[in-house]
C-alpha positions in Angstrom: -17.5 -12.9 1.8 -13.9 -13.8 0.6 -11.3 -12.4 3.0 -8.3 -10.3 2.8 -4.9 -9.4 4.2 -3.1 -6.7 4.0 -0.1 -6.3 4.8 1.9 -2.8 5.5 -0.5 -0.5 6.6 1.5 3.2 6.6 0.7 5.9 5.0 -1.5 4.8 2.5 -1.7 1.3 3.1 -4.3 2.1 6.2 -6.5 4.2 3.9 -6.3 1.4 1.8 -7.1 -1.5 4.1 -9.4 0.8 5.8 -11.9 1.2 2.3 -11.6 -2.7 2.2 -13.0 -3.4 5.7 -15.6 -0.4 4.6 -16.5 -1.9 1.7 -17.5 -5.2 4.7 -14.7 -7.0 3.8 -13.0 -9.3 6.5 -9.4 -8.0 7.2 -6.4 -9.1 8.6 -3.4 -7.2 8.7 -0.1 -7.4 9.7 2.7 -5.4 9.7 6.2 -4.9 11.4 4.9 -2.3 14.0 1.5 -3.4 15.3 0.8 0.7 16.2 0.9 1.7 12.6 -2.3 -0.8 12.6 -4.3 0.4 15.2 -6.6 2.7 12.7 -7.4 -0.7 11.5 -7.7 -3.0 14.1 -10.5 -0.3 15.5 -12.4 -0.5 12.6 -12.8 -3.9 12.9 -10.2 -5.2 11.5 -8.0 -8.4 12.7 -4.2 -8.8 13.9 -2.3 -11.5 13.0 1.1 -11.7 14.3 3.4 -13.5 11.7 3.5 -13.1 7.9 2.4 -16.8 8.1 -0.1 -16.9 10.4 -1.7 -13.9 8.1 -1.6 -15.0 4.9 -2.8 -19.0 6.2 -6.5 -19.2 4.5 -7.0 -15.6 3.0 -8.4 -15.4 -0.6 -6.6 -12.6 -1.6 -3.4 -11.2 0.0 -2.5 -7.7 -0.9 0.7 -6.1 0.0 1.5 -2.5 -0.1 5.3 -2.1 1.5 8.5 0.1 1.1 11.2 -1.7 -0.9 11.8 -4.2 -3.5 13.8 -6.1 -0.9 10.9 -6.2 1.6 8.6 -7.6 -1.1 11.1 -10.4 -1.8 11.3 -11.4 1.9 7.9 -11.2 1.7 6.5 -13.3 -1.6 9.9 -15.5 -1.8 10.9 -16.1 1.4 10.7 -20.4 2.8 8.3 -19.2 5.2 6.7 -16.1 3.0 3.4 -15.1 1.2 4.1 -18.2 -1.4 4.9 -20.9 0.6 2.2 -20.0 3.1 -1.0 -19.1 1.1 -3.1 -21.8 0.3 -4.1 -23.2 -3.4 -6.2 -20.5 -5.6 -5.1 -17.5 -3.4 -4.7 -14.0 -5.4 -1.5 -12.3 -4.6 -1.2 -8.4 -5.3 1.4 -6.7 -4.3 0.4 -2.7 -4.8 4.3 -1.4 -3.8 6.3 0.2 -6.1 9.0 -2.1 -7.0 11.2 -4.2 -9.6 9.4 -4.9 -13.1 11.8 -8.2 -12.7 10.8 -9.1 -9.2 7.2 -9.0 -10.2 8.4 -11.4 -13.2 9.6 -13.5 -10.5 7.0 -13.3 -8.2 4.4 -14.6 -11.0 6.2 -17.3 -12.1 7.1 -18.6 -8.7 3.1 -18.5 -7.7 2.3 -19.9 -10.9 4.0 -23.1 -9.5 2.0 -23.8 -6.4 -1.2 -23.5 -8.3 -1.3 -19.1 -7.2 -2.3 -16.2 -9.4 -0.2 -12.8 -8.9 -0.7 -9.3 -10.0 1.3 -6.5 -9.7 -0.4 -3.4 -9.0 1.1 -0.2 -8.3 -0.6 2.8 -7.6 -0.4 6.3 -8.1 -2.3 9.5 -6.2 -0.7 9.7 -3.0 -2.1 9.9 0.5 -5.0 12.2 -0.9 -6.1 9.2 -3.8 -5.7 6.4 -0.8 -7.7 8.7 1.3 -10.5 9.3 -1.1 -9.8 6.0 -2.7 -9.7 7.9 -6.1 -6.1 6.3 -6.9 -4.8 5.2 -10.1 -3.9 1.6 -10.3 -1.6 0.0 -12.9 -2.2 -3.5 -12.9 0.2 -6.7 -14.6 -0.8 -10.0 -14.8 -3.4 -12.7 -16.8 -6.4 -10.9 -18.0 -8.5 -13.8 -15.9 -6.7 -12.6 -12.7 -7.4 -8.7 -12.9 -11.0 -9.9 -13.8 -11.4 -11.5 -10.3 -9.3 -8.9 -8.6 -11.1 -6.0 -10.3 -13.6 -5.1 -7.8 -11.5 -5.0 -5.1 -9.4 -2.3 -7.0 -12.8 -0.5 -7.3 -12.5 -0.1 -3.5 -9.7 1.6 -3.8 -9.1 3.6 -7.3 -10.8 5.4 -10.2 -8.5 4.3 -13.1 -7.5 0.8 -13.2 -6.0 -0.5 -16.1 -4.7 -3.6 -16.9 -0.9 -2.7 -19.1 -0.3 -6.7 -19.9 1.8 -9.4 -18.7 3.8 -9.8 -14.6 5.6 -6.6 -14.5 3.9 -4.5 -16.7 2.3 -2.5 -13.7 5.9 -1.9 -13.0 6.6 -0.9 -16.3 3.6 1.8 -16.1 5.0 3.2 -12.1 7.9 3.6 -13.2 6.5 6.2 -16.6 4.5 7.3 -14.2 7.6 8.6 -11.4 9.8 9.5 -14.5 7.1 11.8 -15.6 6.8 13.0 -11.6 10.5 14.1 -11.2 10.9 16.4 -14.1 7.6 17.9 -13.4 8.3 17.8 -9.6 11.7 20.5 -10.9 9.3 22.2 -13.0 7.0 23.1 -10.6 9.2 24.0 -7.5 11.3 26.1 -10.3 7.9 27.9 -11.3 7.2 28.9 -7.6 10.9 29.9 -7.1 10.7 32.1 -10.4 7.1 33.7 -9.2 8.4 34.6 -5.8 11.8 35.6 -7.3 9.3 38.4 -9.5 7.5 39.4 -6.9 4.2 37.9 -7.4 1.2 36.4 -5.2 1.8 32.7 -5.1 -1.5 31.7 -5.2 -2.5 34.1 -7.3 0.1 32.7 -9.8 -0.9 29.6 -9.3 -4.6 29.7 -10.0 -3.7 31.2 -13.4 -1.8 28.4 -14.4 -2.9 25.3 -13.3 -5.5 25.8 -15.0 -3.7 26.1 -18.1 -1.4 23.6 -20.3 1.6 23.9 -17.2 -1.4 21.8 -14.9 -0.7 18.9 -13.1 -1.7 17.0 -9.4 2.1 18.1 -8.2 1.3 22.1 -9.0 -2.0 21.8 -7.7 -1.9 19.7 -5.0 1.6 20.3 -3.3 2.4 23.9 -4.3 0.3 24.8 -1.3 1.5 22.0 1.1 4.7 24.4 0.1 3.3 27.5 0.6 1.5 26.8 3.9 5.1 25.2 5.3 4.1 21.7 5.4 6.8 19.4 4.7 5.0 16.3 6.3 5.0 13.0 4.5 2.3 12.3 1.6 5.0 10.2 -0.1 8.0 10.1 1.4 11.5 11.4 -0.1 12.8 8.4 0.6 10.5 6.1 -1.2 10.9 8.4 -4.2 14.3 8.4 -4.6 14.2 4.5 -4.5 11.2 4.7 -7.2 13.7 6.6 -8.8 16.6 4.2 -8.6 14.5 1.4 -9.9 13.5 3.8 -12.9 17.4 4.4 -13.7 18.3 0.9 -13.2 15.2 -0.5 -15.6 16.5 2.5 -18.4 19.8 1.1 -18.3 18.6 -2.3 -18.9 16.2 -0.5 -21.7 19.6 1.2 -23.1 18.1 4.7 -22.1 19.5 7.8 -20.7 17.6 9.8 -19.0 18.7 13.3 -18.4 15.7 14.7 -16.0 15.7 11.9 -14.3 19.3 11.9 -13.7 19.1 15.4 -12.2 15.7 14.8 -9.8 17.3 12.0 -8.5 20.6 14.5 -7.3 18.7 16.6 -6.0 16.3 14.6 -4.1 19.5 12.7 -2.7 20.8 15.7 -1.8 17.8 16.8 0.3 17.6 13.4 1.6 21.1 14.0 3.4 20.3 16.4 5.3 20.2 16.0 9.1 17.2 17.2 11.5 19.5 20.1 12.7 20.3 21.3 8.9 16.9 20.8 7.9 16.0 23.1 11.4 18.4 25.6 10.1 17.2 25.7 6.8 14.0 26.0 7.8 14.4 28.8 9.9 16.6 30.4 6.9 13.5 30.5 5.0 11.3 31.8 7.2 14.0 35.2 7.7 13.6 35.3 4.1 10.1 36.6 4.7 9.0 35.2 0.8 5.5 36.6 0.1 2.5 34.1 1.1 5.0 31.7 2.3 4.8 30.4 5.8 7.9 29.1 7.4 8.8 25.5 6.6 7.6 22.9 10.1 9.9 20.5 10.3 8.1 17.2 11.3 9.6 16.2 14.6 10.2 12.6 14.1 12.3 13.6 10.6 15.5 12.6 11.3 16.7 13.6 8.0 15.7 15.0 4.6 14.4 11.6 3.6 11.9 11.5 6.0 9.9 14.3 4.6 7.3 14.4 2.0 8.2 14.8 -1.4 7.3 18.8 -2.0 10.0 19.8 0.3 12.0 19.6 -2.3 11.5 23.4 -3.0 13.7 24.0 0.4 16.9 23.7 -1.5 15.3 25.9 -4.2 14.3 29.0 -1.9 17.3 28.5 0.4 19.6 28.8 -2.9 21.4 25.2 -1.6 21.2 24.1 -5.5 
């Protein structure tokens, strides 16, 4: 069977991996703290300890890391995924990042004889999980053919949108659309609680109705229940959301919602453990029907290190 490596294996790069070596996959992974791999490496799966040394004679190589700047180290550097994987190897690179890197990537794998995809994904640490995430693929047609059933390992809805960096395209409609609703929703809640009502009891009226969506039904009660921990970390969207704003500008869009997530994300994200400790506390004082008190993860060392739902701290604490 063809082998794989992955590399980056947090929070939903180990479900990921995981699914592959599942599915009987060989895997080799590799990442920048060998703990975050140990899920893997117990499933069977093997350690390499150099970007090199991993990539060296895999079929496909599949990376799934934090920033556009770690993907460039990774594809373009003398000694990265490019230069190292040998003739015919598929490169898909599953983090959110640049439409124009992707462009990049493609065309510099294209000269030594490689075939790249960019391949985003949406769905969270539930859809890695379950492996029920959606995947937004750009590239040659011939390329997501052969990579196709390995998506199938790992999503539900994989689409090919069109040429290098049109996966990119697609994340970044995809976390434009996320941010307004992510306001929408928390303002919802706040306006429910505000009126007195049941939370959940609110909320089972109208998620099922037009208002619906994975953020009201999904994180409304990670909120509820206090639990601020990580699906998708803060700061991961607010650099999704940097890239979005950057691409518009370049598109000659402004984007008003946008604009306003990304403030208020930002300043979540600034907040230090003791503020976010205090706030916490704050809330829970505030005794808001059906809503536990906020558990600040203990390795959060600010507001960036939390999930993405936390957002509705600033909401209920009035810090808007």
């Amino acid at each position: 069977m063809e082998h794989i490596t992955f590399i980056g294996t947090g929070v939903m790069g180990s479900s990921m991996a995981g699914h592959l070596l599942s599915a009987g996959y060989p895997v080799t992974v590799y990442t920048r703290t060998k703990s975050k791999a140990e899920p893997i490496l117990q499933q069977g799966g093997r350690w390499a300890d150099s970007v090199q040394a991993a990539v060296t004679g895999a079929d496909y190589v599949i990376t799934m890391v934090g920033y556009p700047q770690d993907v460039e180290s990774l594809y373009l550097a003398p000694d990265g995924i490019i230069a190292s994987a040998k003739p015919g190897a598929m490169l898909i690179d599953m983090t959110t990042s640049s439409p124009k890197l992707a462009i990049r990537i493609a065309a510099a794998a294209k000269e030594r004889g490689l075939e790249a995809l960019d391949a985003p994904v949406s769905g969270g640490d539930v859809g890695a999980r379950n492996a029920t995430l959606s995947i937004m693929v750009g590239g040659s047609e011939a390329a997501f053919t052969r990579a196709k059933p390995l998506f199938e390992k790992l999503g539900k809805t994989i689409v090919l949108q069109g040429g290098p960096g049109s996966g990119q395209h697609t994340k970044m409609c995809n976390q434009i659309a996320i941010a307004s609703n992510m306001m929408g929703v928390v303002e919802a809640l706040s306006y429910g609680l505000a009126a007195g009502l049941d939370p959940r009891v609110m909320l089972s009226s109208i998620e099922s109705g037009a208002a619906g969506s994975w953020s009201l039904s999904n994180l409304v009660p990670r909120m509820l229940d206090g639990n601020v921990k990580p699906g998708f970390y803060i700061k991961h969207f607010i650099k999704d959301m940097g890239i979005a704003l950057e691409s518009a500008r370049e598109l000659g869009l402004t984007l008003p919602g946008l604009i306003q997530a990304e403030a208020l994300y930002r300043k979540l994200a600034a907040l230090d453990s003791r503020a976010l400790q205090d706030l916490a506390h704050e809330l829970g004082k505030a005794h808001y029907r059906g809503v536990t008190e906020p558990a600040i993860p203990a390795d959060a060392q600010s507001g960036a290190d939390l999930g993405t739902q936390a957002l509705y701290l600033l909401y209920l604490a009035r810090r808007l």
